[in-house]
N, C-alpha and C positions, 0 to 999 in steps of 0.2 A: 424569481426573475430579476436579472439586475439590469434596470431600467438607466441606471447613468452610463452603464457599459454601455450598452443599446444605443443611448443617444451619443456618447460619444464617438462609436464608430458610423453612426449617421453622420456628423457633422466631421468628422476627417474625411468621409467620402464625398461627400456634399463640395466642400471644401477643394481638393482634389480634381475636381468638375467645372473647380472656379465659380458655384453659383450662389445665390446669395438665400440665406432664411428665406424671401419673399419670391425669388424664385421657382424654390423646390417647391414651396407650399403650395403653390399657385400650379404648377405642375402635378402633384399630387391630390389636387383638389382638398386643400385643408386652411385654414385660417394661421397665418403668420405665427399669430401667439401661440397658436397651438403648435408649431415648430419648431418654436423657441421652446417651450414647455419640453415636448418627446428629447429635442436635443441636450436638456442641464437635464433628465431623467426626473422630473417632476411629473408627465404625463405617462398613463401605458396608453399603448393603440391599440386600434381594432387591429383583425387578421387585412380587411381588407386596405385597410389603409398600409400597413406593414407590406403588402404584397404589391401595390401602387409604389412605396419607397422603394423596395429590389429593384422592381423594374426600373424604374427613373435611375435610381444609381448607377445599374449594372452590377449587382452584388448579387450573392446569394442569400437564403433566407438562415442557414446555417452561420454564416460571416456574421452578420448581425446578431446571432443568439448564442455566440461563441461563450460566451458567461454560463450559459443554458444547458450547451448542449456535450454532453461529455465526452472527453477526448481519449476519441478511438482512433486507429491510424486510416480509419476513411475519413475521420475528422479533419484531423492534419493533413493528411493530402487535401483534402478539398480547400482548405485554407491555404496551403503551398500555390492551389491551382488559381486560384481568386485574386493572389497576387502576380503571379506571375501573367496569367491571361489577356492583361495589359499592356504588357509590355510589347517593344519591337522582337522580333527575332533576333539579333543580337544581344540584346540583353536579358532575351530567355538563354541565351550560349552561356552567356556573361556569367549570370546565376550558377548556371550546372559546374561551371569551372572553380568558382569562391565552395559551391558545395561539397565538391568534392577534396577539394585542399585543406576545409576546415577536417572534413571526416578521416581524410589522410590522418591529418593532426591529432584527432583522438586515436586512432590507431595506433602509432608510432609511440603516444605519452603512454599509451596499456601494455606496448610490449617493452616500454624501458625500465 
């Protein structure tokens, strides 16, 4: 388990949220330090604590354990999904059009 992974995509989602360490913890029902701890990867959690941070974030439990959990193309999509899920409508179009330019791009470099 790689627990500073872990924590660091807590704390960019957290972040992201705008809320602060004593926020989330207080939300999740957890002591500050021990937020601080999950987040530099110095602490592991319980499930059920882990399952209070999804929730509170809006993440998946897979996003968090991306380190963990190995990468199939349901992986990846769901990762694709996690981020994009956020977003306005627009800028899920936005996405689809930079994706498909960049894949254009591999295309075209294979057939020259």
């Amino acid at each position: 388990m790689d627990y500073k992974g872990l924590g660091e995509r807590i704390r960019e989602e957290r972040l992201r949220l705008h809320l602060t360490q004593a926020q989330l913890a207080e939300a999740v029902d957890i002591s500050d330090t021990y937020m601080g701890a999950i987040e530099r990867g110095e602490r592991s959690l319980t499930l059920d604590t882990l399952v209070r941070l999804v929730n509170r974030l809006g993440v998946t439990v897979d996003y968090l354990l991306a380190d963990s959990v190995s990468d199939s193309d349901t992986n990846i999509m769901e990762q694709f999904k996690q981020i994009i899920d956020q977003q306005p409508l627009d800028r899920k179009q936005m996405a689809i059009n930079v994706l498909r330019t960049i894949f254009s791009y591999f295309d075209d470099k294979r057939g020259a």
